[in-house]
DRENVEXMAR-253409 format. One record per residue (C-alpha): x, y, z; residue in three letters. Coordinates in Angstrom, 1 decimal, always signed. Example, Ala and Ser with C-alpha at 12.3 -4.5 7.8 and 13.67 -1.06 7.14 Angstrom:
((+12.3, -4.5, +7.8), Ala) ((+13.7, -1.1, +7.1), Ser) 
# end
This chain:
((+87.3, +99.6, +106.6), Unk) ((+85.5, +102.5, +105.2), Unk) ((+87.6, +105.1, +102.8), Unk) ((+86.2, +108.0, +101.3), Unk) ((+87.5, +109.4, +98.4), Unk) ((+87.3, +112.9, +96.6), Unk) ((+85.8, +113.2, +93.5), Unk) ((+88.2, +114.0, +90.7), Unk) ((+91.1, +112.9, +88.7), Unk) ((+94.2, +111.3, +89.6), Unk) ((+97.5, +111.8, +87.8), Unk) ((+101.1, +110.6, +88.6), Unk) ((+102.7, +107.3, +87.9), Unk) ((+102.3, +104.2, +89.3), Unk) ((+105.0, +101.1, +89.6), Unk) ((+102.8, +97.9, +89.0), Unk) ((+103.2, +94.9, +91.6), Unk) ((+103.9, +91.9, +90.2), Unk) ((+101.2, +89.3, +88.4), Unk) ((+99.2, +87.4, +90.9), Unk) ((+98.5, +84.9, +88.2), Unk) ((+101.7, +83.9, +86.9), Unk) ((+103.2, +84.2, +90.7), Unk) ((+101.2, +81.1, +91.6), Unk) ((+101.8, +79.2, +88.2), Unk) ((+106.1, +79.8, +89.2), Unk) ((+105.1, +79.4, +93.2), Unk) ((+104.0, +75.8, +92.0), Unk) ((+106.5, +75.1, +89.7), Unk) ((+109.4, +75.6, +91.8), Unk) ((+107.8, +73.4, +94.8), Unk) ((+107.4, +70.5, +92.2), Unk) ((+111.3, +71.5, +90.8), Unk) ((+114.3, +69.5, +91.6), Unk) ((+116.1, +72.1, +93.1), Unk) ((+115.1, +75.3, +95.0), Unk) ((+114.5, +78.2, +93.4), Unk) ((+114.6, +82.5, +94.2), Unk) ((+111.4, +83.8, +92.6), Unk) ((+111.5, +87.7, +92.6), Unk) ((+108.2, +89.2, +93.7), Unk) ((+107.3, +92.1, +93.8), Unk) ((+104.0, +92.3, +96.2), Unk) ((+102.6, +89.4, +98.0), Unk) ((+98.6, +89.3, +98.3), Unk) ((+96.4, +87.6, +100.4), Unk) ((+95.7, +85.0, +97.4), Unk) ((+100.0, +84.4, +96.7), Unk) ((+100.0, +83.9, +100.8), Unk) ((+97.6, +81.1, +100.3), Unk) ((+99.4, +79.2, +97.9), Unk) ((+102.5, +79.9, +100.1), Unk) ((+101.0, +78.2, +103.0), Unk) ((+99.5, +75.6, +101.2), Unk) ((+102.6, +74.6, +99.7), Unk) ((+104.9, +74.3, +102.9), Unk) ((+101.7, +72.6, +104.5), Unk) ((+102.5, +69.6, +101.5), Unk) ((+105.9, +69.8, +102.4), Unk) ((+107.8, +72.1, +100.6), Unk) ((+110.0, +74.7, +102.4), Unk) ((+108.7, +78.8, +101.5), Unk) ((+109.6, +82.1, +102.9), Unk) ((+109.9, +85.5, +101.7), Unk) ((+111.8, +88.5, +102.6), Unk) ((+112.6, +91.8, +101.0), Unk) ((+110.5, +90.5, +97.6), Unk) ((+111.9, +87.2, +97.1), Unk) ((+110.2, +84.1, +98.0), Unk) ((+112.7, +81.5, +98.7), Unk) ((+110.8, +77.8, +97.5), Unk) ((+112.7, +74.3, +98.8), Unk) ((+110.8, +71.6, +97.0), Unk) ((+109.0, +68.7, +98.3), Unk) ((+111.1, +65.8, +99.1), Unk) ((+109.2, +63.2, +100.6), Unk) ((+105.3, +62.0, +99.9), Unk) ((+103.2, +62.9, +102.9), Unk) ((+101.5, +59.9, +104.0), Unk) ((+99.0, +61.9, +106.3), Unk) ((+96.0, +64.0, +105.8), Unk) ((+97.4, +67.6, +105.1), Unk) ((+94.8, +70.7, +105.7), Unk) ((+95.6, +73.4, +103.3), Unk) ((+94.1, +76.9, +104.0), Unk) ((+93.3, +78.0, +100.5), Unk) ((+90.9, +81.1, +101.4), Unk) ((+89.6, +82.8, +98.9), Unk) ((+91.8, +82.0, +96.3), Unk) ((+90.5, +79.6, +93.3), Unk) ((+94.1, +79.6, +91.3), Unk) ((+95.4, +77.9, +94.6), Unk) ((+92.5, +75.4, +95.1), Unk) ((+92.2, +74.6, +91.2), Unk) ((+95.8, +74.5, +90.4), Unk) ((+96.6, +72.5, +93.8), Unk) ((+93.6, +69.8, +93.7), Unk) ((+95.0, +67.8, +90.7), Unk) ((+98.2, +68.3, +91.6), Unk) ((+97.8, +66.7, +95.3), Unk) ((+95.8, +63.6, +93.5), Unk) ((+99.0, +63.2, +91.4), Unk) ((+101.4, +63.2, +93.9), Unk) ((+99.3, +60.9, +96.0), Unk) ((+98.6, +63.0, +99.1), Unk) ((+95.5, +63.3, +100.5), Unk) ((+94.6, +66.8, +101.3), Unk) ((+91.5, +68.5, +102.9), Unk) ((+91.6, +72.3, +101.5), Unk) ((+89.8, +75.2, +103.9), Unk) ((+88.0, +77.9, +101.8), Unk) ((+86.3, +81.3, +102.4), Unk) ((+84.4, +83.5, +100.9), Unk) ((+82.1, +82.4, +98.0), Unk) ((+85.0, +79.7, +97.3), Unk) ((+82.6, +77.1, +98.6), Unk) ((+79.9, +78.1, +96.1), Unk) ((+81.8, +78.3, +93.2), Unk) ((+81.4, +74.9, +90.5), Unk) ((+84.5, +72.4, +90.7), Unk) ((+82.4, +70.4, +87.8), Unk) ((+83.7, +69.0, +85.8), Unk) ((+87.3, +68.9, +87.3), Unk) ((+86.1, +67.0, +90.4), Unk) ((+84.5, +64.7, +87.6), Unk) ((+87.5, +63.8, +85.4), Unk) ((+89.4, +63.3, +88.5), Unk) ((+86.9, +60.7, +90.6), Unk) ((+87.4, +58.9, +87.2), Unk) ((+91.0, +58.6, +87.0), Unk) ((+91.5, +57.5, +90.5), Unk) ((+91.1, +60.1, +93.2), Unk) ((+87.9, +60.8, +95.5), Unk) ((+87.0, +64.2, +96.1), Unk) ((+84.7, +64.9, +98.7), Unk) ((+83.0, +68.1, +99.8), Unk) ((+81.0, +69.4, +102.8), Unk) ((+80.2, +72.8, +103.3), Unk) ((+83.8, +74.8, +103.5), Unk) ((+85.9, +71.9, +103.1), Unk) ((+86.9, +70.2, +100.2), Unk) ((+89.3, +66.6, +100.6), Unk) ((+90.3, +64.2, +97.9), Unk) ((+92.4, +61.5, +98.7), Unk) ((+93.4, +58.7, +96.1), Unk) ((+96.2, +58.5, +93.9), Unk) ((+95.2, +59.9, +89.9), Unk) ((+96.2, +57.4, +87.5), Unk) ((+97.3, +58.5, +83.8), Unk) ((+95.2, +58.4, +81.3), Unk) ((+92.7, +60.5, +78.8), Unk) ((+91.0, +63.6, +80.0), Unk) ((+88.3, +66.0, +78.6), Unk) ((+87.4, +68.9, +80.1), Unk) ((+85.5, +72.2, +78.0), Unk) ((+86.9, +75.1, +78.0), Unk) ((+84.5, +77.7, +78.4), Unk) ((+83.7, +77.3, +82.1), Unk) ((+87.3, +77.3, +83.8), Unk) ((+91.3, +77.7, +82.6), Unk) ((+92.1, +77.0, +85.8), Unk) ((+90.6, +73.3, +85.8), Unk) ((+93.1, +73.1, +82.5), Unk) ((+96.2, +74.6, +83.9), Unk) ((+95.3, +72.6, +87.5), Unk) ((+95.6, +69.3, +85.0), Unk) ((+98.7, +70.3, +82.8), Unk) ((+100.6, +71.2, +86.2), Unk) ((+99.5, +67.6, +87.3), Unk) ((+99.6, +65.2, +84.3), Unk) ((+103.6, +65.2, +83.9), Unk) ((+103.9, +63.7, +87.3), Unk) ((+101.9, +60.7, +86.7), Unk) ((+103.4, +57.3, +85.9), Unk) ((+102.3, +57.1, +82.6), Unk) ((+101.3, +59.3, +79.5), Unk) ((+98.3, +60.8, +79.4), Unk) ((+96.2, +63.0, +77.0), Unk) ((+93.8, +66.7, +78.0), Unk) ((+91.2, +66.9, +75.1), Unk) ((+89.9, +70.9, +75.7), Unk) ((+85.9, +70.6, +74.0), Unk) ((+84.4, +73.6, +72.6), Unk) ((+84.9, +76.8, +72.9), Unk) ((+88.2, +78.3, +74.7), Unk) ((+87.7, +81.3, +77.1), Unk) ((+90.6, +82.7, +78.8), Unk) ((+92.9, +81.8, +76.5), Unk) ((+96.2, +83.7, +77.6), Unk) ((+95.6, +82.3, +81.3), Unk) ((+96.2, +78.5, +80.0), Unk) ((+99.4, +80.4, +77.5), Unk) ((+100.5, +81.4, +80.9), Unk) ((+100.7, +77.8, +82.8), Unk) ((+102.4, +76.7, +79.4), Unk) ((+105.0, +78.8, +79.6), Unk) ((+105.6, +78.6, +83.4), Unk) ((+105.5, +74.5, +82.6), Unk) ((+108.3, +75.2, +79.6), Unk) ((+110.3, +77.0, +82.2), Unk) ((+110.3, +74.8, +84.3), Unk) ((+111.2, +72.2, +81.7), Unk) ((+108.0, +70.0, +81.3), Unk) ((+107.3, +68.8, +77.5), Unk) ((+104.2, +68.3, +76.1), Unk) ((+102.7, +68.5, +72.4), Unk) ((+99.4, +70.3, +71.7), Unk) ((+97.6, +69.1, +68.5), Unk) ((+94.9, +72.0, +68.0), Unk) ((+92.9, +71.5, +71.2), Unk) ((+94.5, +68.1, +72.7), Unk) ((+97.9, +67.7, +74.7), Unk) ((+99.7, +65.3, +74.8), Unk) ((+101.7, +64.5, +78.0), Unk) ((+104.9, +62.1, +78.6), Unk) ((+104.4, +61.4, +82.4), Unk) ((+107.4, +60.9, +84.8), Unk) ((+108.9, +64.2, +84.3), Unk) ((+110.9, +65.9, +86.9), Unk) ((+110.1, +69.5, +87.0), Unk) ((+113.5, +72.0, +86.6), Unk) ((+113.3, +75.5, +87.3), Unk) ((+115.9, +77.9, +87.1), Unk) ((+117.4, +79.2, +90.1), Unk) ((+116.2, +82.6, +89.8), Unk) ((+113.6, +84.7, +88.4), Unk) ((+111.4, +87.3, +87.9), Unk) ((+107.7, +87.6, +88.1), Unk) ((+106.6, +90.2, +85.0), Unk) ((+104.2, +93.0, +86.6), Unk) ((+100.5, +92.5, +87.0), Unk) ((+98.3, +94.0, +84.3), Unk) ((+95.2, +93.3, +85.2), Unk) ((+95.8, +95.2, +88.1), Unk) ((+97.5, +97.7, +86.0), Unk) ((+94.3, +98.4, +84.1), Unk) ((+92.5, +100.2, +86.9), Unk) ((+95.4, +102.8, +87.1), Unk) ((+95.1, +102.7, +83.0), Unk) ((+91.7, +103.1, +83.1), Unk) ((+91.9, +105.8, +85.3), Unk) ((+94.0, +108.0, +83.7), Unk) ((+91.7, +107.8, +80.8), Unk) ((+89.3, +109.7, +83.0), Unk) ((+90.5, +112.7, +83.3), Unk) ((+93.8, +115.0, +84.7), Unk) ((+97.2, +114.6, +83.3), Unk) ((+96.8, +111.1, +82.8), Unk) ((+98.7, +107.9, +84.5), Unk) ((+102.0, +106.0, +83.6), Unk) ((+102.1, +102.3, +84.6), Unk) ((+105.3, +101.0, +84.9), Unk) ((+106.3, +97.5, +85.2), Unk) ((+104.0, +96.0, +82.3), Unk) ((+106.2, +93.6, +80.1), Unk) ((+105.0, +94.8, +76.5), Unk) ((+104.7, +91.1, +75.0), Unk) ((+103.2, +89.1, +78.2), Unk) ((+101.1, +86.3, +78.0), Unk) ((+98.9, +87.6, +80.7), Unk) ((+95.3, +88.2, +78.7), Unk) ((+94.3, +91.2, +80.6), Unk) ((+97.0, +93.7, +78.4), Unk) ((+94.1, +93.8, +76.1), Unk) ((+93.1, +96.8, +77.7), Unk) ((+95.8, +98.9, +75.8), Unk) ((+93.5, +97.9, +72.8), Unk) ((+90.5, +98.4, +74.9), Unk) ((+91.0, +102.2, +76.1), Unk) ((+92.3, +103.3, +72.7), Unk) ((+88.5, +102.0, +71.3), Unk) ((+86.9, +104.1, +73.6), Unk) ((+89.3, +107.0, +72.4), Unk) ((+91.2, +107.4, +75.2), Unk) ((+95.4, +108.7, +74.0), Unk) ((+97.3, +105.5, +75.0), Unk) ((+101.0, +105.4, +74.4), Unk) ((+103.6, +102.3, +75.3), Unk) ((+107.4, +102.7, +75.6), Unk) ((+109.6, +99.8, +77.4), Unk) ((+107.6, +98.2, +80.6), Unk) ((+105.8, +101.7, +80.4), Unk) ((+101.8, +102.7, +79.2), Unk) ((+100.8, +105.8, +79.6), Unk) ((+97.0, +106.6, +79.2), Unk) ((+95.1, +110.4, +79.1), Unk) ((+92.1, +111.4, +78.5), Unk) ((+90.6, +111.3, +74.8), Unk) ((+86.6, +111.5, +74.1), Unk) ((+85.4, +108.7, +75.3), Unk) ((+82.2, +106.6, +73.4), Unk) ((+80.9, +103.4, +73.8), Unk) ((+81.8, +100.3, +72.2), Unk) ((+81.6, +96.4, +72.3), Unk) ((+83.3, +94.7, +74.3), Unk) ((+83.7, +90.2, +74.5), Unk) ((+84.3, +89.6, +78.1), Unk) ((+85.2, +85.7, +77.0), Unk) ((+88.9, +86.3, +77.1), Unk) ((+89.1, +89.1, +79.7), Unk) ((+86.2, +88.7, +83.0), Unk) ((+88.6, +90.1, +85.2), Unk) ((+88.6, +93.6, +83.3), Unk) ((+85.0, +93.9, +83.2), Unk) ((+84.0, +96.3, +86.3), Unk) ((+86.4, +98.8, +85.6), Unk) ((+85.9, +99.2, +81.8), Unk) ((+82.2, +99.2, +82.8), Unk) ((+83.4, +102.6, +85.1), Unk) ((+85.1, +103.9, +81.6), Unk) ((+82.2, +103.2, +79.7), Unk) ((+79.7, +105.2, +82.4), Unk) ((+81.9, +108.1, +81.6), Unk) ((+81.8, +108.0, +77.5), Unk) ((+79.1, +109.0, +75.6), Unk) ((+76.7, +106.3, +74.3), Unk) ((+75.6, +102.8, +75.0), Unk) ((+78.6, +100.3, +75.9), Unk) ((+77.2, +96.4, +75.1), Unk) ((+79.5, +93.8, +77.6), Unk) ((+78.9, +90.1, +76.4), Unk) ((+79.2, +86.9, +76.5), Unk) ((+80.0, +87.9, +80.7), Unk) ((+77.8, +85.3, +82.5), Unk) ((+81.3, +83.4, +84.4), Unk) ((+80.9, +86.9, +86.1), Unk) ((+78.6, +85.8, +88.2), Unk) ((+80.6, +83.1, +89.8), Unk) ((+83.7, +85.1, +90.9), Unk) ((+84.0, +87.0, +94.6), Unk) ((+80.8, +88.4, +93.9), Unk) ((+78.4, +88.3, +91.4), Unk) ((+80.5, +90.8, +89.1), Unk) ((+77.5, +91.6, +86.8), Unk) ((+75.1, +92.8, +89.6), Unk) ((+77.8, +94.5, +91.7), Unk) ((+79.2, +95.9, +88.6), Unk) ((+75.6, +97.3, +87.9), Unk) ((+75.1, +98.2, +91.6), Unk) ((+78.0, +100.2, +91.9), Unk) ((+77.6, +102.1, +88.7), Unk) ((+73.9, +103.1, +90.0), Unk) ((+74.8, +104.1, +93.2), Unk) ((+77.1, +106.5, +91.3), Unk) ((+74.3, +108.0, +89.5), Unk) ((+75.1, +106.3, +86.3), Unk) ((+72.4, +104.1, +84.1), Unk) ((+73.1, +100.5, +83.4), Unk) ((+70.8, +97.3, +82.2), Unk) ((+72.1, +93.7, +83.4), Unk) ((+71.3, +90.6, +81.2), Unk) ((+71.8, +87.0, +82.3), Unk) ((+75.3, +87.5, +80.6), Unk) ((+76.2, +91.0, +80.0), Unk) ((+75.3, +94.2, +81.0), Unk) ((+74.0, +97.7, +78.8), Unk) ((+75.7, +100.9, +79.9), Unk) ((+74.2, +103.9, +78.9), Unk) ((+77.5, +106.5, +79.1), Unk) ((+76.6, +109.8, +80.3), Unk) ((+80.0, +112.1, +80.6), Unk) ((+79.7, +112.2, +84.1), Unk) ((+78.9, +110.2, +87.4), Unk) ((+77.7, +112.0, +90.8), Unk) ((+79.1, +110.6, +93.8), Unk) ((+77.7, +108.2, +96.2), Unk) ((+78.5, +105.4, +98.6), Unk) ((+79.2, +101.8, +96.7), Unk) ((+79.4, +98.6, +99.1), Unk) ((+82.6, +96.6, +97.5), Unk) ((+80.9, +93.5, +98.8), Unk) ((+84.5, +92.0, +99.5), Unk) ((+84.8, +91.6, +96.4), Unk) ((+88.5, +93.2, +95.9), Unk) ((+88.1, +94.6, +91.7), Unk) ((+85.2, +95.9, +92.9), Unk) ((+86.8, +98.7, +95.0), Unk) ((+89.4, +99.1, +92.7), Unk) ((+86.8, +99.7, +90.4), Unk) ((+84.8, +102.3, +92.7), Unk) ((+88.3, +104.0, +93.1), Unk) ((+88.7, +104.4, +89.2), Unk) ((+84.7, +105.6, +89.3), Unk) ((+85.5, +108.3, +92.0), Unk) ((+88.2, +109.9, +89.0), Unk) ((+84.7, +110.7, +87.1), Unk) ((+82.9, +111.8, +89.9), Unk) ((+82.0, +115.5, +90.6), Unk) ((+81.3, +114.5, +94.4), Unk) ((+83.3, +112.2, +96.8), Unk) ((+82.5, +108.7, +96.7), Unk) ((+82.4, +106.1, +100.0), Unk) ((+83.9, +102.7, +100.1), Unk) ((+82.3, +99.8, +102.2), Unk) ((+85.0, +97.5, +102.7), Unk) ((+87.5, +98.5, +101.3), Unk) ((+90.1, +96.3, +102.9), Unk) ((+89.3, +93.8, +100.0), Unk) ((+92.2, +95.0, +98.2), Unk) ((+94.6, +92.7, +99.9), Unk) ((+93.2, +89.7, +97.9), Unk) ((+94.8, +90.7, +95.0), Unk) ((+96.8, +94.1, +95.5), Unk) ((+97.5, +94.8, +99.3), Unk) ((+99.1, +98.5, +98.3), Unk) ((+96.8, +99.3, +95.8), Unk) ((+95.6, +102.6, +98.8), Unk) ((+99.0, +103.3, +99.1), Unk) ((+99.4, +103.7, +95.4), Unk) ((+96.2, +105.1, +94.3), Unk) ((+95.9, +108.2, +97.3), Unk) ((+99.0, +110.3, +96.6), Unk) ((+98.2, +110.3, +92.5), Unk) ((+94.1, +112.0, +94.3), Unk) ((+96.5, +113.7, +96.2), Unk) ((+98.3, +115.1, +93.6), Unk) ((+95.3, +116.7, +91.9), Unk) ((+93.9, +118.6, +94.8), Unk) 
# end
């Protein structure tokens, strides 16, 4: 689907569906749990589908209706091959690979997308070690054998998800084990995240600087009920764009002390200068004068293509580093970041791990091919705010990976400024 958007600003408020990420960390969680569990969601994407179906294809009993997902856990160890339809969604693949190797079901996952060309090294590694084989050909992905306890390494600034995929698994095995992160740690507040859905649920572990320690033979406990928090990396394209221009944008929904990393763009927009204000689950964001900065993409990749839109529109060079995991996401982030800023009439270097962007004031207009990659036309959406002329989508259905309403919410706050 093509969508062609007015140039201009948008201005309204916006109430935030709830956090893809820590959905699937709960999602898990509660099939693993002892008892079944209500998990409030607000939203379901095409990514929280997959874990869905991936679950009840392992055995555990899921459906939704009216924003609750209803989990009954596994009860029984599935002797046969199981074929989960993971799609595009690494959380589901990462989290669930280790997981299936612990509980001793052999699985053969089905992916999409550029899922088959993304790395699984060194997780595939530490797990052919410890007792499971993982085998892949083209689109499919099986590993059968059951993971034995043990000590694992794996470095931390290529994946969180290979860590969190191995602290959901670990507690299940028959013995303890220790996870030695090497290196440097990027993405952070995504591992915090699977910590604290793993202390929800009741799982203990100890962490010693960079090294767990992990009792195996747990029973994972989750409450009955709860709540996933809003979503604020999805939040930060409304954020963004009511930095752009307008009356500004409230985003409601965002809890003010969440582990989820991608809040850091409170911090973010008020460098650039943009007026940002919190109050409650509430940020509010209008326009300031906007110039460039510096900005460590380490802890935060996922922001990176729309605070590469807000720096188009300050004045002066924007540097984004240390960015080169871009590359390896639904698109290559740092080219179709670049892309769609020039086909905007904006001016932008890319670097094998960053990008320069050269802020102007002002972009043109233009078309901008989302290359199914979903933050990419969010992104383009948040670029058409600074645009004096309309800007075309090219597929812009890619949304539904991540926020399946985000046109719904996005076209009445245009609307609103016509």
């Amino acid at each position: 689907m093509n969508l062609t958007l007015p140039g201009g600003p948008i201005s309204g408020t916006v109430p935030i569906p709830a956090s893809k990420s820590q959905a699937h960390r709960l999602l898990l969680c509660a099939a693993l749990s002892d008892t079944p569990s209500a998990i409030l969601c607000d939203g379901l994407s095409r990514d929280i589908q997959a874990t869905m179906h991936c679950l009840c294809a392992m055995g555990a009993a899921v459906s939704s209706q009216a924003g609750t997902i209803r989990v009954s856990p596994q009860r029984r160890r599935r002797a046969d091959l199981c074929a989960l339809p993971c799609g595009e969604s690494g959380s589901t693949l990462r989290f669930l690979l280790p997981v299936a190797a612990a509980l001793g079901v052999p699985v053969r996952f089905a992916m999409e997308g550029r899922l088959p060309q993304r790395p699984l090294a060194p997780l595939d590694e530490q797990l052919s070690a410890h007792g499971a084989a993982v085998q892949r050909n083209g689109a499919s992905l099986t590993c059968t054998g059951q993971l034995q306890a043990g000590d694992y390494a794996l470095p931390g600034n290529i994946s969180s998800q290979y860590i969190s995929g191995l602290l959901f698994a670990l507690p299940l095995l028959d013995g303890d084990s220790t996870l030695t992160i090497t290196g440097p740690v990027e993405s952070a507040a995504y591992i915090a995240m699977t910590e604290d859905a793993l202390q929800t649920a009741g799982i203990r572990f100890t962490k010693e600087g960079h090294r767990y320690r992990i009792p195996g033979t747990q029973t994972y406990h989750l409450p009955s009920s709860l709540q996933v928090e809003g979503d604020w990396s999805n939040g930060a394209f409304f954020l963004c764009a009511g930095a752009l221009g307008g009356n500004g944008i409230s985003v409601t929904g965002l809890h003010p002390s969440s582990s989820q990393g991608d809040r850091a763009i409170v911090a973010l927009l008020q460098r650039f200068g943009a007026a940002v204000s919190c109050r409650h689950d509430a940020v509010t964001v209008q326009p300031g004068t906007l110039r460039g900065i510096t900005v460590d993409a380490g802890p935060i990749p996922d922001l990176i293509p729309t605070v590469s839109v807000v720096a188009a529109l300050a004045q002066g060079d924007t540097y984004i580093k240390n960015a080169a995991r871009l590359r390896l996401k639904e698109s290559d982030r740092l080219y179709t970041t670049a892309r769609l800023l020039r086909a905007l009439g904006g001016s932008v270097e890319e670097l094998p791990d960053g990008l320069i962007i050269h802020g102007c004031g002002v972009l043109t207009g233009g078309c901008v091919d989302a290359c199914g990659d979903h933050r990419i036309a969010m992104a383009a959406a948040v670029a058409a705010c600074g645009c004096a002329e309309p800007v075309t989508i090219l597929g812009s259905q890619c949304v539904e990976k991540s926020y399946p309403r985000f046109w719904d919410d996005y076209l009445p706050l245009k609307g609103a400024c016509l």
